[in-house]
C-alpha positions as CSV (number, residue, x, y, z in Angstrom):
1,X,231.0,194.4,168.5
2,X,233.2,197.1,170.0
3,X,235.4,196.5,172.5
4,X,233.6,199.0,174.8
5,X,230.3,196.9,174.6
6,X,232.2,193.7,175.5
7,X,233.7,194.9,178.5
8,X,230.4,196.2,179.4
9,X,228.6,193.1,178.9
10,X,231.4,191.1,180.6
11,X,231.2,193.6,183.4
12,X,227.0,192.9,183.5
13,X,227.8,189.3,183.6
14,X,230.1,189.1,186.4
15,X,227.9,191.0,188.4
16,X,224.9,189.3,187.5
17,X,224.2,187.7,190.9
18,X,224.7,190.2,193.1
19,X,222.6,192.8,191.0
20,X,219.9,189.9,190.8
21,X,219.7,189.3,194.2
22,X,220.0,193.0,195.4
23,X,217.0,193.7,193.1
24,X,215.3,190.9,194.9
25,X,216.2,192.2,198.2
26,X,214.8,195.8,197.1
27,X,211.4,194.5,195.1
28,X,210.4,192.6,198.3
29,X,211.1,195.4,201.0
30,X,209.4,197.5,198.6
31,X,206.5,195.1,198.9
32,X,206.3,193.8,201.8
33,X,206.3,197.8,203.3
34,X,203.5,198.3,200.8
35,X,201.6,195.6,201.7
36,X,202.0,195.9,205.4
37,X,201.1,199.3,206.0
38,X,197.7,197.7,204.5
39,X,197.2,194.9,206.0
40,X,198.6,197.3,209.6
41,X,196.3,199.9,209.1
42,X,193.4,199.1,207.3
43,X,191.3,202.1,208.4
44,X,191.7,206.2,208.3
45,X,192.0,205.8,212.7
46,X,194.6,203.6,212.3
47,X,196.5,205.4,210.1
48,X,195.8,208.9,212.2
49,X,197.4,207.1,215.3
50,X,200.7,206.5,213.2
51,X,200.8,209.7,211.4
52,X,200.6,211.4,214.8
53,X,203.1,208.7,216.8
54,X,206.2,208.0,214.2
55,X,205.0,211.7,212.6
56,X,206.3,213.5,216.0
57,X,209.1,210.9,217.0
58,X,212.1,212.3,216.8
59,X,214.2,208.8,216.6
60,X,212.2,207.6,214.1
61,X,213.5,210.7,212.1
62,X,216.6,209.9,212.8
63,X,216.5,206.2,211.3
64,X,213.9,206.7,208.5
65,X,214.3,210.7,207.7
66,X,211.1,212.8,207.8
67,X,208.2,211.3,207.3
68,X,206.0,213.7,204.4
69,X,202.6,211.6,204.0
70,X,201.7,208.7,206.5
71,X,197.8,208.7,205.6
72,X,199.1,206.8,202.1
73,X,200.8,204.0,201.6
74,X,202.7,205.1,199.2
75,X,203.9,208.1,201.4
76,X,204.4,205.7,204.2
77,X,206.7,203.4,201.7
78,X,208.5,205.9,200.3
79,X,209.3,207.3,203.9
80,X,210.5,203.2,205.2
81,X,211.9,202.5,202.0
82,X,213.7,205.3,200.8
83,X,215.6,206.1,204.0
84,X,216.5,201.9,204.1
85,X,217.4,201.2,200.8
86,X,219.6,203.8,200.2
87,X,222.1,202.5,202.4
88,X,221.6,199.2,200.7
89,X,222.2,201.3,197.4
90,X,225.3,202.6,198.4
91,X,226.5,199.1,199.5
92,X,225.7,197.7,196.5
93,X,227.6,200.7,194.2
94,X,230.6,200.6,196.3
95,X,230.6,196.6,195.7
96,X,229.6,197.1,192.2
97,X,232.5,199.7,191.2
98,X,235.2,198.3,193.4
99,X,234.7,194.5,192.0
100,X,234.3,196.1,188.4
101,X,237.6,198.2,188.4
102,X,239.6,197.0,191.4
103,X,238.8,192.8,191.3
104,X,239.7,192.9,187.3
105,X,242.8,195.1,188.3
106,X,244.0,192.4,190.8
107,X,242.9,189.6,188.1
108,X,245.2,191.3,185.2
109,X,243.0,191.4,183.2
110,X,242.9,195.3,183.0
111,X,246.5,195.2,182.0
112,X,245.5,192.6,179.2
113,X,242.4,195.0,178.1
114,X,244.5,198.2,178.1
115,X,247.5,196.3,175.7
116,X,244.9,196.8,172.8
117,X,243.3,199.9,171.6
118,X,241.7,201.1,174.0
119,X,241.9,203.3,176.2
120,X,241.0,203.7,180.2
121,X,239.0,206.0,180.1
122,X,236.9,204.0,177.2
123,X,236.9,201.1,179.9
124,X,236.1,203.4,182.8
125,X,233.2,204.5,180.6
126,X,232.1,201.1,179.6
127,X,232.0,199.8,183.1
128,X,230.1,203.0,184.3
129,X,227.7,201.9,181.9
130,X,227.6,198.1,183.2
131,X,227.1,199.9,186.9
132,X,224.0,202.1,185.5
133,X,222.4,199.1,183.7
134,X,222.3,197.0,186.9
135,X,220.9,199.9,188.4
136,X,218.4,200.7,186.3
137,X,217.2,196.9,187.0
138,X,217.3,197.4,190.3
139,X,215.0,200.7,190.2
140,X,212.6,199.0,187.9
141,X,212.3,195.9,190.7
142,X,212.0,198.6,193.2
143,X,209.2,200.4,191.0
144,X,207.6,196.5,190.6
145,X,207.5,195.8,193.9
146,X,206.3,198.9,195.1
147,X,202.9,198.7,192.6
């Protein structure tokens, strides 16, 4: 095993339950916004009425971003989900890089890692990758809880 791949594992495994429970957090907005806008507007009316009420609002826009296809729910979760979540996302990346780089700093056990061969920018690369597994599981929890 290189020593690139174990500080990205380690990285993976110290993060483990706040990645877990973000990607619960974002596979059950996802769902419950899919399964609400069902259960919330059943029929074409219904769904007419919100088009042409949050469609028009301009506050709404301003919380949720422009809304592109209400008549669908996946329009309409795209448009709740994607203006929510992504300030969720960007929580949990700030979190996830600054407790990656900065909490094993103030540990020592960067200095530790960087007394053998390698390099910072080999660890800076292996916990990038430890950031973009966690949130490729978080996308795929997304993507499950949106279908």
């Amino acid at each position: 095993m290189s020593a690139s791949s174990a500080i990205a594992r380690r990285t993976l495994h110290d993060a483990r339950v706040r990645t877990i429970a973000f990607a619960y957090l974002f596979a059950g907005v996802a769902y419950a916004n899919a399964v609400g806008y069902h259960a919330a507007y059943p029929t074409l009316a219904g769904r007419l009425a919100l088009a042409r009420t949050f469609g028009d609002n301009v506050a709404v826009r301003l919380f949720y971003g422009r809304p592109f296809d209400l008549l669908s729910a996946g329009g309409y979760a795209a448009w709740r989900i994607g203006g929510l979540l992504s300030i969720f996302a960007g929580a949990w990346g700030v979190v996830a890089a600054v407790q990656a780089l900065r909490g094993e700093a103030d540990a020592g056990r960067t200095e530790l890692v960087l007394a053998s061969p390698v390099s910072r920018s080999e660890l800076f690369g292996a916990v990038l990758v430890a950031i973009g597994a966690g949130t490729a599981l978080i996308w795929l929890t997304t993507f499950a809880g949106l279908l």
